[in-house]
C-alpha positions as CSV (number, residue, x, y, z in Angstrom):
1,X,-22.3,8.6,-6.3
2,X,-19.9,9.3,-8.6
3,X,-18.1,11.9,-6.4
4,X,-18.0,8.7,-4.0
5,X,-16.0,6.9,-6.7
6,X,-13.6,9.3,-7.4
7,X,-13.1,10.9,-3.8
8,X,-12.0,7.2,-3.3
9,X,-10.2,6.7,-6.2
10,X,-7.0,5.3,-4.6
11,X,-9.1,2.6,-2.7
12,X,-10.2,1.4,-6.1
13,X,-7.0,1.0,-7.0
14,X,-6.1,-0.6,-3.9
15,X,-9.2,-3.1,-4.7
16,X,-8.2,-3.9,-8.3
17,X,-4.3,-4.6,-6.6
18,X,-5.4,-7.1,-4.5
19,X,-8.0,-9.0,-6.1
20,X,-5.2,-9.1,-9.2
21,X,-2.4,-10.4,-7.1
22,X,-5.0,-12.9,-5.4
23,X,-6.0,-14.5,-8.7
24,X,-2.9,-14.5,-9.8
25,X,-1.7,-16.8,-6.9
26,X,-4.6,-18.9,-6.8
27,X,-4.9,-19.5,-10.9
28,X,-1.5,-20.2,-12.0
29,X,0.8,-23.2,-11.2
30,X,4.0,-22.0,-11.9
31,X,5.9,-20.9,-8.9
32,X,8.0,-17.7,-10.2
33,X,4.1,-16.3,-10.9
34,X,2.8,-17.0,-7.9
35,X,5.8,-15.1,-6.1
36,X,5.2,-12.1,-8.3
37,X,1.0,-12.1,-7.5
38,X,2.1,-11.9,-3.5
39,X,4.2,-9.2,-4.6
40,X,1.2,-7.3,-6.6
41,X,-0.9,-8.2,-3.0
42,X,1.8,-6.7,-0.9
43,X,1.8,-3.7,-3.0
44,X,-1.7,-3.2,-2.4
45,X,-1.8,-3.1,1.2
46,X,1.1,-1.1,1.4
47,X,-0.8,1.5,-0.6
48,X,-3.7,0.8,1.7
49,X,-1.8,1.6,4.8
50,X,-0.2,4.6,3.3
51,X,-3.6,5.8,2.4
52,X,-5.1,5.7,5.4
53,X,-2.2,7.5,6.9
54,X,-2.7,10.0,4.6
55,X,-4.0,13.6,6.6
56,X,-5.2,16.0,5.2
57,X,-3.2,19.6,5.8
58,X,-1.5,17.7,8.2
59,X,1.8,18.7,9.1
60,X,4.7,16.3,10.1
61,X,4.8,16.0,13.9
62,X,7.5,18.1,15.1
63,X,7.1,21.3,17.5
64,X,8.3,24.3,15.9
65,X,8.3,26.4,19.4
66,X,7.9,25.7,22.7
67,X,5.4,27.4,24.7
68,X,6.4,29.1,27.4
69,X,3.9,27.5,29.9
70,X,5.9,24.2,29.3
71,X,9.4,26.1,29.4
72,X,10.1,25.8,33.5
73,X,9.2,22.4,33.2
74,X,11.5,22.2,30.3
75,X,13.7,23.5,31.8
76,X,13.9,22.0,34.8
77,X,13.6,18.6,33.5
78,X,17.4,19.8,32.0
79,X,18.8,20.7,34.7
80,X,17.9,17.8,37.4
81,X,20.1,15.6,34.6
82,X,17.2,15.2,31.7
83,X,18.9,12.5,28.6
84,X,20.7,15.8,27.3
85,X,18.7,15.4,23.8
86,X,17.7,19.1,25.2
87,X,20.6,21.4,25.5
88,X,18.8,24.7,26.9
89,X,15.2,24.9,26.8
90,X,15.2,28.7,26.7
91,X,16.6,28.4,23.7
92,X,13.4,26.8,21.9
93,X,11.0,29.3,23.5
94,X,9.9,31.2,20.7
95,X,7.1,33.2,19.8
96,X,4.4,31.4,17.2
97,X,4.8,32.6,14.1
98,X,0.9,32.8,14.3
99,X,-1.5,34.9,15.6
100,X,-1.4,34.1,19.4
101,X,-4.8,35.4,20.2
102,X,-6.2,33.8,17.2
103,X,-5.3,30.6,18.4
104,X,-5.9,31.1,22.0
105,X,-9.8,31.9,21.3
106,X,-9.7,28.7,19.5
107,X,-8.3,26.2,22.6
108,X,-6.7,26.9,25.5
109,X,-3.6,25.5,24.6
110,X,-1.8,27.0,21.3
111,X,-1.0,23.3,20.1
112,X,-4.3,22.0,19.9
113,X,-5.3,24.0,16.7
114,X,-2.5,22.1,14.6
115,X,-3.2,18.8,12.5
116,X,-0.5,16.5,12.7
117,X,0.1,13.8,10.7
118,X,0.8,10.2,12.1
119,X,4.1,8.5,10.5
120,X,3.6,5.5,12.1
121,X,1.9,3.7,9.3
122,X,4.5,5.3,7.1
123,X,7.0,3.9,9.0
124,X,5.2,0.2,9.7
125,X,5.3,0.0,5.6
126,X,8.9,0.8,5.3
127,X,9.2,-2.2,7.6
128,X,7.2,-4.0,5.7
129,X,8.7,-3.8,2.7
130,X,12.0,-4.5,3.8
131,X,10.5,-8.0,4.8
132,X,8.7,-8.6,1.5
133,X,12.0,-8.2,-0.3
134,X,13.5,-10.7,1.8
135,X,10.6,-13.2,1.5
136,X,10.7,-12.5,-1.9
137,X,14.3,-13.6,-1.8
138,X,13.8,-16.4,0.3
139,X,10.7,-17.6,-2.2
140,X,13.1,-17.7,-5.3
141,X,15.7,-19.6,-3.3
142,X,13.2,-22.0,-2.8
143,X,12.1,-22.3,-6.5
144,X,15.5,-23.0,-7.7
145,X,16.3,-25.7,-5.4
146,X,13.0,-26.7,-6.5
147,X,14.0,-26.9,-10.5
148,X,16.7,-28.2,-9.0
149,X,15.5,-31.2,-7.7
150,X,12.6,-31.9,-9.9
151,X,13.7,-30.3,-13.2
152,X,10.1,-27.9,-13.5
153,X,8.9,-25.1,-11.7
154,X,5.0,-25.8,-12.6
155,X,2.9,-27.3,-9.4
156,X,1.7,-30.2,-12.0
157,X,5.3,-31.4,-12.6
158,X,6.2,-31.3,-9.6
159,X,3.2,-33.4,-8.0
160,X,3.7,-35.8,-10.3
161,X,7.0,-36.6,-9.9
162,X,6.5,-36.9,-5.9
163,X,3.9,-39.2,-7.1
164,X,6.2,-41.1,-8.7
165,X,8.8,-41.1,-6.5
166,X,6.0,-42.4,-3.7
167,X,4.4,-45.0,-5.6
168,X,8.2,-45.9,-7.3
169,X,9.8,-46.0,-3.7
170,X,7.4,-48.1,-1.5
């Protein structure tokens, strides 16, 4: 159990986050507080995220040779016009730097013995956080025009002077 807990550790962390930045939104009135509790929530699912893309030995996705089974086609995908990210494709066939036979009782393919990590969540939270920051920008916009107009930033305030305004105007 207890190697459960710590094995896990960063979920817990992720679970205290969230339930923080929840209560924080739902229990205060005042609007600047709420605005930082969605930012304590969108921290916490960004950590999410980034923990589950988290792999283990993985390695980032990029070939380091080609193989030379996949060189004619390589190769020939150059030469009938190809986008030209490729300039020769003899010039990425390389011998692994591992042991060929090693990896070739393993799969049939020398590729398939290598983890790779995925950076799509990686890159899906970048995103991400580029629109909290602007949301956040947008929310404190909002709660200055607010103090603006009705002179308070606390939810009570502000209720009951549309209240008053309501009652006083009809």
């Amino acid at each position: 159990m207890l190697d459960f807990i710590v094995g896990h550790f960063n979920y817990w962390v992720v679970i205290i986050l969230m339930m923080t930045g929840l209560y924080v939104v739902i229990s205060t009135g005042n609007l600047v507080k709420k605005l930082v509790g969605l930012g304590i929530f969108q921290t916490s699912v960004f950590q999410l995220y980034i923990s589950i893309g988290k792999v283990v030995e993985g390695r980032p996705p990029i070939l380091e040779y080609l193989p030379k089974k996949y060189a004619k086609e390589t190769s020939d995908y150059v030469k009938s016009g190809g986008d030209g990210a490729i300039a020769s494709a003899e010039s990425l066939v390389k011998e692994p730097v591992a042991d060929v036979k090693a990896a070739l009782d393993v799969a049939s393919d020398p590729l398939m013995g290598i983890v790779y990590s995925n950076p799509l969540p990686h890159v899906l939270i970048l995103t991400a956080i580029v629109v909290g920051v602007a949301t956040l920008a947008v929310g404190l916009a909002l709660v200055v025009r607010i103090r603006e107009a009705y002179n308070s930033i606390e939810e009570v305030q502000i209720n009951e002077a549309e209240y008053k305004q309501e009652a006083g105007g009809s």
